[in-house]
C-alpha positions as CSV (number, residue, x, y, z in Angstrom):
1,X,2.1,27.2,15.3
2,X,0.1,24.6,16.6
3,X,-1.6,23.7,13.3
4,X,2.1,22.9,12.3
5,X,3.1,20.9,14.8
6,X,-0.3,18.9,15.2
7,X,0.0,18.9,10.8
8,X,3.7,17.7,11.3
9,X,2.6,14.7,14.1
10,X,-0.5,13.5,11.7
11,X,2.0,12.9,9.0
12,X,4.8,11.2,11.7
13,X,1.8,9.0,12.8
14,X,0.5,8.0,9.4
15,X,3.5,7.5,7.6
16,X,4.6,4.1,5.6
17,X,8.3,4.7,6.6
18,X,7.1,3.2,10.2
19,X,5.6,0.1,8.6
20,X,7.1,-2.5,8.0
21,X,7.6,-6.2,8.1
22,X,6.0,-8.3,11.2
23,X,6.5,-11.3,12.5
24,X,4.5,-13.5,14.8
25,X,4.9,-16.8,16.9
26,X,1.6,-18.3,15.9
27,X,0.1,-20.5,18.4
28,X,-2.7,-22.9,16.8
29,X,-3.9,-26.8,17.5
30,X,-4.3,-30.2,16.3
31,X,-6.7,-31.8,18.3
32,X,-5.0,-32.2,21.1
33,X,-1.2,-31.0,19.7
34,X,-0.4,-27.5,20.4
35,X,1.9,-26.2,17.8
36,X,3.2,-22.8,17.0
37,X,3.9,-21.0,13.6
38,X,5.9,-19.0,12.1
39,X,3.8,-15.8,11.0
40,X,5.5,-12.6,8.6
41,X,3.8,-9.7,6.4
42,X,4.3,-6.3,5.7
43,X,1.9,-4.2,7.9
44,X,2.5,-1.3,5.0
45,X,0.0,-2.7,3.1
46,X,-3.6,-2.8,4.0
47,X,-5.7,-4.5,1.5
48,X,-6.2,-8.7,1.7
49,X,-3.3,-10.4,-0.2
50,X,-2.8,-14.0,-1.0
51,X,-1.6,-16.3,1.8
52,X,1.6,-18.8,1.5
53,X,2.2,-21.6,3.5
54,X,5.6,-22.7,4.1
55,X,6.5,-26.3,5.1
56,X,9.8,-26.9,7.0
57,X,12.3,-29.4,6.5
58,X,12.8,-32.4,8.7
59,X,14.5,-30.1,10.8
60,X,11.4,-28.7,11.5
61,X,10.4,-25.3,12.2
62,X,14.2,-23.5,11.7
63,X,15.8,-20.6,10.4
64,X,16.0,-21.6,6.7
65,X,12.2,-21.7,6.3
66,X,11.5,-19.0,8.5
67,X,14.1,-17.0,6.0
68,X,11.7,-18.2,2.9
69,X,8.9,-16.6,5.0
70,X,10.7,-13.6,5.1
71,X,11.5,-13.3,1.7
72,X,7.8,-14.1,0.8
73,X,6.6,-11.5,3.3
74,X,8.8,-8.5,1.4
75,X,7.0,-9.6,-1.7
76,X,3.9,-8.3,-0.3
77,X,2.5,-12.3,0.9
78,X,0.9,-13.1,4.4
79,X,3.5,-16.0,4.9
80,X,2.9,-18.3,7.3
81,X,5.0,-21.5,8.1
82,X,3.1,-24.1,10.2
83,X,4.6,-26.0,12.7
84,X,4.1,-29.8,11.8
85,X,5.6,-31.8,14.6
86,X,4.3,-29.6,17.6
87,X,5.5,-26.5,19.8
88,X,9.1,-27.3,21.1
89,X,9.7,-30.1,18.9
90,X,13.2,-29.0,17.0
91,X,15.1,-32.4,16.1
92,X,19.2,-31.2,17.1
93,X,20.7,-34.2,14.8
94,X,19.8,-36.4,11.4
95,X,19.0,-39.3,13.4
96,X,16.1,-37.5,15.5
97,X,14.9,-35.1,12.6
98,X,14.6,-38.9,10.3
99,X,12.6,-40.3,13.2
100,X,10.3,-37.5,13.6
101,X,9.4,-36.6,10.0
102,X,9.4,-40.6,9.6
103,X,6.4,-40.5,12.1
104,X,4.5,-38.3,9.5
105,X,6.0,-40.0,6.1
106,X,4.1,-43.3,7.6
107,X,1.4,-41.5,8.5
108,X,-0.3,-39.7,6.2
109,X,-3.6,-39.3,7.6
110,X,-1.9,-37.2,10.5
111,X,0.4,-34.9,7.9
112,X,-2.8,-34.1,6.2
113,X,-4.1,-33.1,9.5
114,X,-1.6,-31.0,10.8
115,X,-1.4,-29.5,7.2
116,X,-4.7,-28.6,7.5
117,X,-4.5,-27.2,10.9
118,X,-1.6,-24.9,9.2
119,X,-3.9,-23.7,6.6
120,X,-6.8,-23.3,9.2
121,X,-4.6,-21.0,11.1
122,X,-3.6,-19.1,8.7
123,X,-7.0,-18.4,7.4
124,X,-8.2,-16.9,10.2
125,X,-5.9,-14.2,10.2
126,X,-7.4,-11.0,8.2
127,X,-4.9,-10.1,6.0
128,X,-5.3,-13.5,4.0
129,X,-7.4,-13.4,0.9
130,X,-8.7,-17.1,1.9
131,X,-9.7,-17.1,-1.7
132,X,-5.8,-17.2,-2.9
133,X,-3.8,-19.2,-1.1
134,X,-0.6,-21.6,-1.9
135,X,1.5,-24.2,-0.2
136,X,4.9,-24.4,-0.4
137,X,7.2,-26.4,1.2
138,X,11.0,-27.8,1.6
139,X,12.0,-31.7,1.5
140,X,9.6,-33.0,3.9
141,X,7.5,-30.3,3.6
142,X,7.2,-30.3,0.4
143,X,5.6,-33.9,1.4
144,X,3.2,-32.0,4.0
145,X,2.6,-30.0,0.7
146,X,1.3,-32.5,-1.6
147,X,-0.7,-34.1,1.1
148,X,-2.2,-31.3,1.8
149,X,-3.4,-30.7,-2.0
150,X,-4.6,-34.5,-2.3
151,X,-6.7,-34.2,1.0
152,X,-8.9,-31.8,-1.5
153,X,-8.3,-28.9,0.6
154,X,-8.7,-25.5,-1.4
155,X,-5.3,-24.1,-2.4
156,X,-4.3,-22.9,-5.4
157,X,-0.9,-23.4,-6.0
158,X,1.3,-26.0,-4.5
159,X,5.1,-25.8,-4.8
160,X,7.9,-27.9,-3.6
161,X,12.0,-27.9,-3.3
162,X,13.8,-30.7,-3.6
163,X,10.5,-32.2,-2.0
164,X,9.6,-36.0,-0.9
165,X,7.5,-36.6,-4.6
166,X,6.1,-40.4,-3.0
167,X,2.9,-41.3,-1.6
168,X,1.0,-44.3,-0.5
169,X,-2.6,-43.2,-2.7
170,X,-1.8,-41.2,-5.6
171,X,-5.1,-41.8,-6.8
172,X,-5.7,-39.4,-4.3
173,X,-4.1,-36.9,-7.2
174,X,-7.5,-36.4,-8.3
175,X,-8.8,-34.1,-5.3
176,X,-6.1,-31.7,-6.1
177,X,-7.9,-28.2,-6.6
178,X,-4.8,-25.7,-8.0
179,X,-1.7,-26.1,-10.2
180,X,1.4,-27.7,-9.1
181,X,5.2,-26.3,-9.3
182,X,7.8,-29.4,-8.9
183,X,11.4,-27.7,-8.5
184,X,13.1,-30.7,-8.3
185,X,17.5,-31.6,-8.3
186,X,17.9,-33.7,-11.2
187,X,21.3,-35.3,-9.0
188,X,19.1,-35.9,-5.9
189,X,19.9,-39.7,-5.3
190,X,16.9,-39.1,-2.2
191,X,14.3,-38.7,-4.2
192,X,14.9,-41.4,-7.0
193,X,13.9,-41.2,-10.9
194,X,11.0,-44.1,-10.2
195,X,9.4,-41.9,-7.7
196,X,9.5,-39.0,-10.2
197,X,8.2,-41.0,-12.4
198,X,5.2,-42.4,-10.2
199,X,4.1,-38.7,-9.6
200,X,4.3,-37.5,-13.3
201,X,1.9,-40.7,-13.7
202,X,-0.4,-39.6,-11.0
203,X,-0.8,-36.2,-12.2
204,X,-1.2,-37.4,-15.8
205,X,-3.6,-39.3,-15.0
206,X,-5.9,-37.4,-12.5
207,X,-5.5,-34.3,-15.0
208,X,-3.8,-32.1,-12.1
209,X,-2.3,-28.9,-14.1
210,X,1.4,-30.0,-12.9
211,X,5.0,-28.6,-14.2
212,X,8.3,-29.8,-13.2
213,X,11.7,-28.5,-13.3
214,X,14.8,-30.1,-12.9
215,X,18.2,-28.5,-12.0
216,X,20.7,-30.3,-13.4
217,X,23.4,-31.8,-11.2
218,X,21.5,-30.3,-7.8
219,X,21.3,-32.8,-5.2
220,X,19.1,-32.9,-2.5
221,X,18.7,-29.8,-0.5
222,X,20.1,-27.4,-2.8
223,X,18.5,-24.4,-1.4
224,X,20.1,-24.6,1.9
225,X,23.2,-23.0,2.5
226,X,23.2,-25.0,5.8
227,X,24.3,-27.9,3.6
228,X,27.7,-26.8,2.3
229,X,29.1,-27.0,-0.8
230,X,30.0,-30.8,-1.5
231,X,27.2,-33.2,-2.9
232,X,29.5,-36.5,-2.0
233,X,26.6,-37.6,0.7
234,X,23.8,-36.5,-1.6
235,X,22.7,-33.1,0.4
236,X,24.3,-30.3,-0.9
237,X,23.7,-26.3,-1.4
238,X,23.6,-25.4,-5.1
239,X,23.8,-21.6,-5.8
240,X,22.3,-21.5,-9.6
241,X,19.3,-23.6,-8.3
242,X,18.6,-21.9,-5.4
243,X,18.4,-18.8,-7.4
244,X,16.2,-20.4,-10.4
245,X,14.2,-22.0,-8.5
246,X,13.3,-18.8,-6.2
247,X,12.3,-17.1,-9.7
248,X,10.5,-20.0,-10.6
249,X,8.3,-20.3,-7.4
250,X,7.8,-16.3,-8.0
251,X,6.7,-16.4,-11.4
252,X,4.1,-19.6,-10.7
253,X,2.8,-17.6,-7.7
254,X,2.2,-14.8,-9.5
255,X,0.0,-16.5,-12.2
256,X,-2.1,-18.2,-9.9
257,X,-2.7,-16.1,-7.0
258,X,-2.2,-12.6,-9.1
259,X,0.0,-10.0,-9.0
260,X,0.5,-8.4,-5.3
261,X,2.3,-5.1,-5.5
């Protein structure tokens, strides 16, 4: 009788069925910024899997890109969305969320620092395979995204949404290390065709391996359901390309960081 019971508590202990998704508030620095993350993985698995960073909107650090790292996390990633503007820092309206991220956007050398802090922190947790790891990020993160591939820093996939494409050095194209996905809205009056344009170029000619895909009649911020429904201001949720774009982003991933369950 006792071999049962202690037989029926090893298997209650050790099984998957308790395991399950995790998620962490990340605390981490930039010099002298504190900032806190946005950390999610599935505890059922215990080998090293590829890492994702997830860059927030101008919003910063909210519910829609935490959701993303949720999703990423039930696909078997260590997700981890960094915290760009700094612990505490969550703009409540579009006047203060354009002056923040505008702090950043002229300011490059500091988004490339706090993107790096991002990828620092999520390095050092041991889940990561810190061989296979991608950035991804959302309108101004997708921004913080690019920068962070241009500084040279070693990730190997870069995606964006209906991201900020511009940048004062595209030159700086050339230190770009992995492949880059550009899901783009092909209505998004934000993010203008000359800007596309000017990127295309600067992959071209620093021979990044780039793709882009454009939804037709998206707008800007099509994968936010925040948003609503009408594109008359230019920001609008788009059902189709949220979808499409999702598969796309899984299917890149995939090929460049491998296969995770």
């Amino acid at each position: 009788m006792k071999y049962i019971i202690a037989l029926v508590l090893s298997l209650f202990l050790s099984s998957p069925v308790w395991a399950g998704i995790v998620e962490e508030k990340i605390e981490y620095k930039d010099a002298s910024a504190t900032l806190e993350g946005f950390l999610v993985y599935d505890d059922a698995l215990r080998a090293k899997r590829p890492g994702v960073l997830v860059f927030h909107e101008w919003w910063g650090l909210n519910d829609h890109v935490k959701t993303a790292a949720r999703k990423l996390a039930s696909l078997g990633y260590v997700a981890f969305a960094p915290d760009v503007y700094g612990k505490g820092v969550r703009p409540s309206d579009r006047e203060a969320a354009g002056k923040e991220s505008g702090k950043y956007m002229k300011d490059r050398t500091l988004l490339r620092s706090r993107a790096l802090a991002g990828l620092n922190a999520l390095k050092m947790n041991g889940r990561v395979d810190t061989e296979k790891i991608a950035a991804t990020g959302y309108c101004f993160g997708g921004a913080a995204a690019l920068e962070l591939g241009r500084s040279g820093a070693p990730v190997s996939a870069i995606v964006t949404f209906h991201g900020a494409l511009n940048t004062p050095t595209p030159e700086d194209a050339r230190h770009i290390k992995g492949s880059v996905l550009v899901l783009h809205g092909g209505a998004d009056p934000f993010v203008k065709p000359t800007e596309v344009q000017a990127f295309q170029e600067s992959m071209e000619a620093s021979g990044v391996d780039w793709q882009l895909i454009s939804y037709g009649g998206a707008v800007h911020g099509f994968t936010n359901p925040t948003n609503g429904a009408d594109p008359s201001d230019g920001l609008a949720y788009q059902e189709k390309a949220d979808r499409r774009s999702w598969e796309a982003m899984k299917d890149f991933l995939e090929e460049r960081l491998g296969k995770v369950r």
